[in-house]
C-alpha positions as CSV (number, residue, x, y, z in Angstrom):
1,X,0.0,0.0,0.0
2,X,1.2,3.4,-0.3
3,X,2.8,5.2,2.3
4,X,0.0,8.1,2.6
5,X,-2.7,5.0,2.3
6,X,-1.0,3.4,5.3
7,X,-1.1,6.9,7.7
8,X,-4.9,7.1,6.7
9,X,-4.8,3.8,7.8
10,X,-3.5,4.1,11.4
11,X,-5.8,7.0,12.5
12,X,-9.7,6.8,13.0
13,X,-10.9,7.9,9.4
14,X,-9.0,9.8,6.3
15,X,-10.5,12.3,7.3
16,X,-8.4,13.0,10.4
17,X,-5.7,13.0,7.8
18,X,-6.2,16.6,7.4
19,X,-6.3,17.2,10.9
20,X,-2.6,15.5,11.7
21,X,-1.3,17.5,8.4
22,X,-3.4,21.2,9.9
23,X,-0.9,19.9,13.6
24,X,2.0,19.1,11.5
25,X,1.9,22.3,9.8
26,X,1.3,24.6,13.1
27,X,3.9,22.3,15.2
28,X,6.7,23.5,12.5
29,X,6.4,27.0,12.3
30,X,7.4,28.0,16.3
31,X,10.0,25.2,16.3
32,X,11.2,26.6,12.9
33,X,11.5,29.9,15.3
34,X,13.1,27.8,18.4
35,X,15.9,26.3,16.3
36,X,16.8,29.8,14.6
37,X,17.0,31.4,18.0
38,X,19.0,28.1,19.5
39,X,21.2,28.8,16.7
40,X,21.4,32.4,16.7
41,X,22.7,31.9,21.2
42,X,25.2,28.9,19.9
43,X,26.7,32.1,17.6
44,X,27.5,34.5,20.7
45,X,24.1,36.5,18.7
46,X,22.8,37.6,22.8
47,X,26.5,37.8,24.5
48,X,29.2,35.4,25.1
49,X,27.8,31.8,26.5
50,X,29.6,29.5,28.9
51,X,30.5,25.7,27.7
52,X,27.8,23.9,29.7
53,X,25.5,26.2,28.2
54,X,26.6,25.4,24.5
55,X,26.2,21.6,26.0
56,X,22.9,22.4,27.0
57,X,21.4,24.6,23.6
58,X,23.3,21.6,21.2
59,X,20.8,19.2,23.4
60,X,18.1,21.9,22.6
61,X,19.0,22.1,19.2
62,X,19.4,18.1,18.6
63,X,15.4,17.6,19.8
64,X,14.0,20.9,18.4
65,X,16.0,19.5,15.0
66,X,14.3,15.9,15.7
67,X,10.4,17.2,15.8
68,X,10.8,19.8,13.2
69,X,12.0,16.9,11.0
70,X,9.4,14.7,11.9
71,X,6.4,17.6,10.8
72,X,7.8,18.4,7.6
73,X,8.4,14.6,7.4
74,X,4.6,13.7,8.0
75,X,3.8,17.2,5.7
76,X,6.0,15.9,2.8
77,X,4.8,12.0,2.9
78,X,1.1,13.8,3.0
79,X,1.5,15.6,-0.5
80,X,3.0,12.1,-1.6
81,X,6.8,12.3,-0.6
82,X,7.9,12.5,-4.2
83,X,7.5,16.0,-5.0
84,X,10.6,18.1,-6.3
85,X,10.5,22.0,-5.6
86,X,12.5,22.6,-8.6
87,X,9.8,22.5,-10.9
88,X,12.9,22.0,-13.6
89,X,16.6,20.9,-13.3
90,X,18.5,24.5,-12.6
91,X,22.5,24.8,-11.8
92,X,23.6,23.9,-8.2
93,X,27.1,23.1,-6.8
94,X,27.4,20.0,-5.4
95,X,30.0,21.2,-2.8
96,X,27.5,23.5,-1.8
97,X,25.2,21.1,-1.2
98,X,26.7,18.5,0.9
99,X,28.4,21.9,3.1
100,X,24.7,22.8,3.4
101,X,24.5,19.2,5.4
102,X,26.9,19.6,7.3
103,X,25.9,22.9,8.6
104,X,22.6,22.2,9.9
105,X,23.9,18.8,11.3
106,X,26.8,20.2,13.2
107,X,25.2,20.8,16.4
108,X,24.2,17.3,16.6
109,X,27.4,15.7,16.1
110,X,29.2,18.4,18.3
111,X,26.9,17.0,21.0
112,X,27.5,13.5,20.4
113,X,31.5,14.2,19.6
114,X,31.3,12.9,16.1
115,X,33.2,13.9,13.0
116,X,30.9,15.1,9.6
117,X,33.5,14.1,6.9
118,X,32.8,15.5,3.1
119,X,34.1,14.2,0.0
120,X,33.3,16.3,-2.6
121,X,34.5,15.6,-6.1
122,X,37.8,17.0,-7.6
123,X,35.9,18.0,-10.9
124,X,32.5,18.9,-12.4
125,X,31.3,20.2,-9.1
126,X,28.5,22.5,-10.8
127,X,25.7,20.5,-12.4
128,X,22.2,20.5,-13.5
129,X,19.9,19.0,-11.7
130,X,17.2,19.2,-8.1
131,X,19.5,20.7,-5.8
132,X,16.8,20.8,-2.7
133,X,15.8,17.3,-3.3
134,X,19.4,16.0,-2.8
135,X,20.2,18.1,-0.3
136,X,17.2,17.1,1.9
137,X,17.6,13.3,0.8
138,X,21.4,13.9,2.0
139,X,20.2,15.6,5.2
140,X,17.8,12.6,6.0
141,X,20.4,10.3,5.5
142,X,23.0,11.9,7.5
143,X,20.3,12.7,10.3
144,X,19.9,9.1,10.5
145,X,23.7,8.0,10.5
146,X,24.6,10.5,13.2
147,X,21.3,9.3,15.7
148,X,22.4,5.5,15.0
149,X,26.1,6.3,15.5
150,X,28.0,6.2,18.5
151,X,31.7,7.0,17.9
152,X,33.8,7.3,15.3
153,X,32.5,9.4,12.0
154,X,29.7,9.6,9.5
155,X,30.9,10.5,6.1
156,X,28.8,12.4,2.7
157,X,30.5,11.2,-0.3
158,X,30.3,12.6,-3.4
159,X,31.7,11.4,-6.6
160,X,31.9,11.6,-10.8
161,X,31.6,8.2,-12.0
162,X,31.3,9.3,-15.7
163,X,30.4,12.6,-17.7
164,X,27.1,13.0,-16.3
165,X,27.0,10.5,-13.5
166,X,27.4,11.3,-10.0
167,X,27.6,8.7,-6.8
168,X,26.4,10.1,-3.5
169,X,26.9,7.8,-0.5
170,X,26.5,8.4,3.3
171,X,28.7,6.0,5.4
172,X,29.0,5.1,9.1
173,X,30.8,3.7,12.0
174,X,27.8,2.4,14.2
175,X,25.9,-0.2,15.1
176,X,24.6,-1.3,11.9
177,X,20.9,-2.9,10.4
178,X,20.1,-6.3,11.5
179,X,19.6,-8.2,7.8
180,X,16.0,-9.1,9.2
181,X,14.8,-5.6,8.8
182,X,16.4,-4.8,5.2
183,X,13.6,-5.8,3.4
184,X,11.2,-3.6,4.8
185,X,13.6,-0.8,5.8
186,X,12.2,1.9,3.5
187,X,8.7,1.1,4.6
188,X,6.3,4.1,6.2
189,X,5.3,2.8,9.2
190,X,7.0,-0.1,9.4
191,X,6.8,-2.9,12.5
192,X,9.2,-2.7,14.9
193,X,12.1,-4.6,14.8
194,X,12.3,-8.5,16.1
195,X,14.7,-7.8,18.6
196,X,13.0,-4.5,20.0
197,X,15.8,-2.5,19.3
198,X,14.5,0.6,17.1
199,X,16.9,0.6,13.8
200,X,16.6,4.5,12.3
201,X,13.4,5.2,12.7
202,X,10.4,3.2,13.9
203,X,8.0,5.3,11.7
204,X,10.4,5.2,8.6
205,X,9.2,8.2,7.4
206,X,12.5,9.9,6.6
207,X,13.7,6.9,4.7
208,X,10.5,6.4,2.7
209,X,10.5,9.7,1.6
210,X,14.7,10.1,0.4
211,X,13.7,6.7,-1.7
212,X,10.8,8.5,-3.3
213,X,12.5,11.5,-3.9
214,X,15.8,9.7,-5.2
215,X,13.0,7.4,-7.4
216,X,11.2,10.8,-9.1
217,X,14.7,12.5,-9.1
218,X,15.5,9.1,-11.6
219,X,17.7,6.9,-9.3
220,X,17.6,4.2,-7.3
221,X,18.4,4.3,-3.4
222,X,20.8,1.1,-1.9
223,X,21.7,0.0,1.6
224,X,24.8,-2.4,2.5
225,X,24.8,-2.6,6.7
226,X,26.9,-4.9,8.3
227,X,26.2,-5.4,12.4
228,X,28.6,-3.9,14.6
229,X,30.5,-2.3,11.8
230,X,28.0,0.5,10.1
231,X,25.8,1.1,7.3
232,X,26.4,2.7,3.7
233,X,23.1,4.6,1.3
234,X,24.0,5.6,-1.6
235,X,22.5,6.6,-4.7
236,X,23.4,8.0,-8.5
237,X,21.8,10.1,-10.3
238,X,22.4,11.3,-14.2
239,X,23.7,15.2,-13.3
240,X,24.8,17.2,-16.8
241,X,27.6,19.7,-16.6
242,X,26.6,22.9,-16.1
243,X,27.8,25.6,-18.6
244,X,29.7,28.7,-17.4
245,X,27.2,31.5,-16.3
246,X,28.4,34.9,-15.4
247,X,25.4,35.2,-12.6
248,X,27.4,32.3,-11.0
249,X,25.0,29.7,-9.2
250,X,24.7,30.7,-5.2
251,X,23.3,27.6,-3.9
252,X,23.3,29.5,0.1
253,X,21.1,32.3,-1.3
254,X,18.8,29.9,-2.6
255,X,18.5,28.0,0.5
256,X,19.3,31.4,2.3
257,X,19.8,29.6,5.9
258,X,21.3,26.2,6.0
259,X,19.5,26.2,9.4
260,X,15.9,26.5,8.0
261,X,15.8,24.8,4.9
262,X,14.7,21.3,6.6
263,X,11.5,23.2,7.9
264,X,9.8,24.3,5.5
265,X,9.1,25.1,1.8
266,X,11.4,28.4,0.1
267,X,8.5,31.1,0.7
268,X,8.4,30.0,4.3
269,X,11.7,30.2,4.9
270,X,12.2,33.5,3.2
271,X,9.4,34.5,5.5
272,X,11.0,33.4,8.8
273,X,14.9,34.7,7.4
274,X,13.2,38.4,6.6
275,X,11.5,38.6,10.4
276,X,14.7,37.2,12.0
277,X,16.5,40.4,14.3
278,X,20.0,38.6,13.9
279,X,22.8,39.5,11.1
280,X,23.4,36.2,9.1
């Protein structure tokens, strides 16, 4: 069934459907606001802060980050999960992109003392292509590593496997995902694993929704995971070179805050960044 039929399914009627969506939708908005002004203390924005404060705002900022996720998850796998903002392919940088990750996921991994690694590619780093789909596909993924991973690193790979073909990958050093759940691991609302352990997520929204968005984006999302030793996505897509433009591409002005762009669609975030009192 498909994953939207299967969240009608758990509440009391489709039409309460709406209802969760109308919560999802008011629950992101003031967390959009928390996480921005979490961010904006981290920076020294309000006066200097002492080192078990910055403990205490990453904490802040690793659950504020964790429900905003889970809204926009349940608001994206509502509309279908497969839709592309980029109504066509446009120029984006790569580089740009996986840096974007890494931004918005440095708090968590400060908190949990874990290295964000990026490999970007030598060459052909500015492409044509969905730029907020792989990004947020990226973000999912490395979301995921980081909440599953316990020491070591988590890794965003990027690389040119031919003319147009690029290899993204997201690797990590934890605890891995028990072969029994492989099968159903990009299943909305999947059943919990055998052993009771939860493995990523035990809604599986954020999974579901990077393999539709890698599948409308014309690519196929893989797993390897071996226990004890970590787990590797990855994904290609077909990416052309992008010709020289004297405008240049600015991928951060498109997303305008790394921060934000996991909440919400562009207008929102415009809407939030124009409000905000603090120099970016």
């Amino acid at each position: 069934a498909d994953a939207a039929q299967r969240l009608a399914a758990r509440i009391a009627s489709p039409d309460e459907l709406e209802t969760i969506v109308a919560v999802a939708h008011d629950m992101r908005s003031p967390l959009t606001s928390v996480l921005f002004l979490v961010d904006a203390l981290r920076k020294g924005h309000s006066g200097p802060i002492t080192p078990h404060q910055e403990r205490q705002l990453l904490l802040v900022y690793g659950a504020v980050f964790a429900l905003s996720s889970l809204a926009s998850d349940l608001l994206d796998l509502a509309r279908g999960g497969d839709l592309l903002l980029e109504a066509v392919p446009v120029r984006f940088s790569i580089s740009e992109c996986i840096h974007v990750v890494r931004d918005i996921v440095q708090p968590i991994a400060e908190e949990k003392k874990l290295d964000v690694l990026l490999v970007a590619p030598q060459k052909g780093d500015r492409r044509v292509g969905h730029p907020a789909a792989i990004t947020r596909v990226l973000l999912n993924l490395t979301t995921n590593a980081l909440k599953f991973t316990h020491q070591g690193n988590v890794t965003v790979s990027v690389a040119s496997i031919s003319r147009t073909g690029v290899e993204f990958s997201v690797r990590d050093t934890g605890c891995g995902i028990p072969p029994a759940v492989l099968d159903t691991l990009f299943d909305a609302f999947r059943h919990q694993c055998p052993s009771g352990k939860t493995v990523f997520s035990s809604a599986g929204l954020g999974l579901s929704i990077c393999q539709k968005l890698v599948s409308a984006m014309g690519g196929t999302l893989a797993v390897e995971s071996s226990p004890g030793k970590g787990t590797c996505f990855s994904f290609r897509l077909n990416l052309p070179l992008a010709l020289a433009s004297k405008a240049g591409c600015g991928l951060r002005c498109y997303f305008l805050r790394p921060s934000l762009f996991v909440l919400g669609n562009f207008s929102e975030i415009r809407e939030s960044y124009s409000r905000s009192p603090y120099p970016t």
